[in-house]
N, C-alpha and C positions, 0 to 999 in steps of 0.2 A: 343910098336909096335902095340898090338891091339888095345891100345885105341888113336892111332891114324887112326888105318883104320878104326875106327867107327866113325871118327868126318864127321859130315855132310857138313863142307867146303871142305873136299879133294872128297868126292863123286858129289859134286855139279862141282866142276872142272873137276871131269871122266866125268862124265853125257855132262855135256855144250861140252868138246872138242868131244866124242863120234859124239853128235850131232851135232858138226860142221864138223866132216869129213863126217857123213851120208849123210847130207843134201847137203854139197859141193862136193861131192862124185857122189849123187844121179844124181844132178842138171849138171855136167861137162857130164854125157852120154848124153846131148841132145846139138846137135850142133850146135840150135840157141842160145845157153847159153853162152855167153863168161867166161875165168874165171876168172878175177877179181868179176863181178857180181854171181858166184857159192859161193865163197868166200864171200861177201858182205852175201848173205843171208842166208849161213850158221853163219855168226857172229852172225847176227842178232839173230836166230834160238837156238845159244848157249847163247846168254846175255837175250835172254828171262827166261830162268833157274837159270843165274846167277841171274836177276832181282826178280823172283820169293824167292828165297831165301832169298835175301835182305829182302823182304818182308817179307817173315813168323819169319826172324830173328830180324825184328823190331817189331811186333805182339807179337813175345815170350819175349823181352825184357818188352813192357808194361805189357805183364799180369808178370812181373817179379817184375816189377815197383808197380804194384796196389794190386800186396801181402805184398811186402816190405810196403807201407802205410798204408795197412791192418793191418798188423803188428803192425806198428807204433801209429795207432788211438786204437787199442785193448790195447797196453803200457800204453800209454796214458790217458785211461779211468781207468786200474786199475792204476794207479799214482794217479787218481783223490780219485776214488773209496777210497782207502788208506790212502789220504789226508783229505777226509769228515770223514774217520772212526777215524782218530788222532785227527781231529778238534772236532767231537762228545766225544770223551772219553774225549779229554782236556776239554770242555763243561761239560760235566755232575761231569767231577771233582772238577769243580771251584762251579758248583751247588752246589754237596755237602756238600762242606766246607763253603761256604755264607750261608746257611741252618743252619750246625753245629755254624755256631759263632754268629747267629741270637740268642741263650741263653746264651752268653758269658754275663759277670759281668760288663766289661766297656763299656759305653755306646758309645766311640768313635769306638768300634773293633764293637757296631750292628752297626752302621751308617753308616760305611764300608762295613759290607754286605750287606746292604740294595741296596748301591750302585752298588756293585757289582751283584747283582740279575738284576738291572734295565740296567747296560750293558750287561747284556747277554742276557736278553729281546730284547735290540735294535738290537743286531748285531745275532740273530738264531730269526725267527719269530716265529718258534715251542714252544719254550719258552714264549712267551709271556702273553699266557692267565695263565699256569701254575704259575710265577710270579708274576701277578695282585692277583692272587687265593695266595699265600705266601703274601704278604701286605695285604692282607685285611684277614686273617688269623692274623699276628701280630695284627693288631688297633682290633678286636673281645677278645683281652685278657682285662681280669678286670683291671680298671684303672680308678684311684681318685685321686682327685687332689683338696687342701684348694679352688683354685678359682672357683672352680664349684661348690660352696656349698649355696651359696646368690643369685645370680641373673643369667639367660641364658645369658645375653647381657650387658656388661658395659656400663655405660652411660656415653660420652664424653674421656676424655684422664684417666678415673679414673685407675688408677695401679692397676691389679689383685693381690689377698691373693698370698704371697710365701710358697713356699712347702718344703717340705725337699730337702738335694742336690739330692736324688734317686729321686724323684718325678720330680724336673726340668730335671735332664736328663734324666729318660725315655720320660718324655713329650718332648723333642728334639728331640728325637731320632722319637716317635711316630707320629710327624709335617714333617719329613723328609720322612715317611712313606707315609704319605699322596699327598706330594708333587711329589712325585716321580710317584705314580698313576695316578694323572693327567698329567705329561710329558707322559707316557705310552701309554696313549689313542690316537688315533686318531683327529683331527680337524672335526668339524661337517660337515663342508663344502667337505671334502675330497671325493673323487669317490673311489670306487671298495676297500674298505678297512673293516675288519669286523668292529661288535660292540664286545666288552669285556663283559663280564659279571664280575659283581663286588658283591660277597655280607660280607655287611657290617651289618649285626643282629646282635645286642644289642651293636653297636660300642658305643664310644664316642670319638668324633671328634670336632674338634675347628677349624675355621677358614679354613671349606672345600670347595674346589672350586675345582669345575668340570667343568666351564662354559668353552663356546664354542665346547663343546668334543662329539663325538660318544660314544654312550655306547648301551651294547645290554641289558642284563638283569640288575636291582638293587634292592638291598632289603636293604632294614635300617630300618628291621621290628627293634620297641622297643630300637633302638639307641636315642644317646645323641647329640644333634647337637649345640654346646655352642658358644657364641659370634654371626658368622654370615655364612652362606652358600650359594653357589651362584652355582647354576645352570641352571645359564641363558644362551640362545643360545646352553641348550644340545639337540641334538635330542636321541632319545629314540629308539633301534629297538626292542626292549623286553619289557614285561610287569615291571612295576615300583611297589613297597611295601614299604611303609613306615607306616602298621600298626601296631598302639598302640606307635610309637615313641611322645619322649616326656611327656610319661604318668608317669613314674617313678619321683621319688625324684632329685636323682643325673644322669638322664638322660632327662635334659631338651630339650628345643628349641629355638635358639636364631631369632636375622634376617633373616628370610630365603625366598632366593630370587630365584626365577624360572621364569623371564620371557621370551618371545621371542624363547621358549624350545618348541618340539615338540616330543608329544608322541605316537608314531604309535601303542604301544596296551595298554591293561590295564593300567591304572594308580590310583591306589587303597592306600588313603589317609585315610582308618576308622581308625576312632577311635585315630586321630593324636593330640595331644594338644603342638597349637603355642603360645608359651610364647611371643614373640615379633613381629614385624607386617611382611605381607607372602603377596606378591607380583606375581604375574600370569600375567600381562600384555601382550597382544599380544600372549599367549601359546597357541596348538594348540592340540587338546585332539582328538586324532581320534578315539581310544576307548572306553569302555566302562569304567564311571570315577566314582569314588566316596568319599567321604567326609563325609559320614556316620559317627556321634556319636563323630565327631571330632568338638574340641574347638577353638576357634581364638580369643585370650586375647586379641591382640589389633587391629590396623589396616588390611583388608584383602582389598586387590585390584585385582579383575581379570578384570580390563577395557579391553574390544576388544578379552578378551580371546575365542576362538570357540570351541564348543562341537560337534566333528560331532555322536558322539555315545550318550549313557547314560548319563544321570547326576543323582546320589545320594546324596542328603542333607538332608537325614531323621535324625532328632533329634540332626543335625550340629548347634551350637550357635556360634553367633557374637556376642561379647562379646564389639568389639569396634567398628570403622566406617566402612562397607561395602560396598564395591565400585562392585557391581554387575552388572553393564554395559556389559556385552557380546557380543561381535561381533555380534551373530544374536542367539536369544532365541534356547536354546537345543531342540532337536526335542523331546526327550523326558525327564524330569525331576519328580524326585520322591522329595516330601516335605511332612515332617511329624513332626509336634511341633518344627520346622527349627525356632529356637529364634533367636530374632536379641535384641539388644538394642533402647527400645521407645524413648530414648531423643536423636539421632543421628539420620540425615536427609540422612539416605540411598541413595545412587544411584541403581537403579532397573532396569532391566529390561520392555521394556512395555505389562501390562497385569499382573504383579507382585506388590504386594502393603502390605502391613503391617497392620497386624489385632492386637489390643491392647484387651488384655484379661482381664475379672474382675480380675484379681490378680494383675495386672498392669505389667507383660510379655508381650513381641509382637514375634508374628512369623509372618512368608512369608506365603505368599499364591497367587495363580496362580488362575487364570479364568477360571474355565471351566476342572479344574485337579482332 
């Protein structure tokens, strides 16, 4: 019984009829008032109260409405919330174990991880750079192989030395490594997407291709680069190192091809010895570059390549044809005992020309440098 004399429908009906006998009440003492019309605006006078109510009871129903949603979207967030933390733990579980089985004995259960490292790369961005960093952490472990012992570069269809069964299948296993890092990367061409840093010191790698791909930093200080490497069409958003690569025994250099690639900072090549011929065509060097102390066994081509920084080729030999053609001479170039071979008809630069020395050595030299 009380909580029905509290409900504010039964008081809105006292209140409204109240008001309709006041006002119809009021209005019947004045004799120009007929009463039907006393009646008429007292109704009125009580459905304005009735109306009023309506009103505020349709007011309380939304703010009823927009807590209940309130509600419903705070649910909803922690659902999600809940859902990212299940997805993260499943995540870092399956990490784990692609990590743990990365030193397992069969080489089909690493190649398995490997894989599994590079889907969970694709599908958690967070993951991404930390995985590139685990593959290039595997190919940095010591690793020899009969066919890298004679030549950086097969000549023709010639069939490489075989190895033990362990040696071909970590070599599988180690090509699937590689492979899997260039899917990783981004397209050169791509907008709004990072660059990876990749370091590959003292790797050896066979038949690496990064071409077309964004990368931010790379180091293959003192790496073995065997067969052929193709780096063409990378751009570069990090400084590049590849010194002292190729200087070791069983860490040679095979074909290695970079054209069309563009390097937005450093790109520091001392002290690099190219066992097979290195190709820069069209490359675009916007930092500060150098080639210092570095050998070029055979062919070297930078036709149309552009310097807009530095150029170093102090005590650099060309050992075979040099195609030195440059888009348009480096604004500034360092040359110092820079050999080339006297019996080869150089392409040069103009204002660049070949000084033949009583020992019968030729180096470069510039006008006016």
């Amino acid at each position: 019984m009380k909580r029905f004399l509290r409900s504010p429908l039964l008081w809105t009906f006292v209140v409204s009829l109240v008001l309709l006998l006041a006002v119809g009440g009021w209005l019947l003492t004045d004799p120009a008032t007929s009463r039907s019309e006393a009646l008429k605006t007292g109704g009125i006078a009580g459905g304005a109260i009735v109306a009023l109510y309506a009103l505020w009871l349709n007011d309380r129903r939304r703010r009823v409405e927009e807590r209940r949603q309130e509600v419903e979207r705070q649910r909803q967030e922690l659902e999600l919330r809940r859902a990212d933390q299940d997805r993260d733990r499943i995540s870092d579980e399956r990490f784990a174990k692609a990590v743990e089985l990365l030193g397992h004995e069969a080489d089909q259960v690493r190649v398995g991880a490997l894989h599994a490292l590079a889907g969970l790369a694709r599908g958690r961005e967070i993951y991404k750079q930390t995985v590139l960093d685990i593959l290039c952490s595997y190919l940095r472990r010591p690793f020899e192989h009969p066919r890298y012992q004679d030549t950086a570069k097969r000549d023709g269809n010639t069939a490489p030395k075989e190895g033990s069964a362990e040696e071909d299948q970590e070599l599988q296993v180690r090509q699937t490594a590689q492979r899997l890092i260039g899917e990783l990367l981004p397209a050169a061409d791509s907008e709004g997407t990072p660059g990876y840093d990749l370091d590959l010191t003292g790797a050896v790698l066979e038949y690496f291709d990064l071409s077309e791909r964004k990368i931010g930093k790379l180091l293959l200080r003192y790496a073995g680069l065997y067969s052929s490497t193709n780096l063409s069409g990378c751009v570069f958003l990090g400084p590049v190192y590849l010194t002292g690569a190729g200087t070791k025994e069983k860490k040679r250099i095979g074909f290695f091809r970079c054209s069309e690639a563009r390097f937005e900072q450093r790109a520091w090549f001392s002290g690099v010895r190219f066992s097979e011929d290195v190709e820069f065509r069209d490359t675009v060097f916007a930092g500060e570059t150098s080639f210092k102390d570095s050998v070029f066994a055979k062919d070297a081509v930078f036709a149309d390549a552009e310097f807009k920084g530095t150029l170093d080729l102090r005590r650099a030999r060309f050992e075979g044809f040099g195609d030195l053609s440059f888009r348009e001479p480096p604004g500034t170039v360092s040359l110092y005992n820079t050999s080339v071979e006297p019996a080869r008809d150089h392409e040069l630069p103009s204002g660049w020309s070949v000084e033949t020395l009583p020992d019968g050595r030729a180096r470069l030299t510039v006008k006016d440098l």
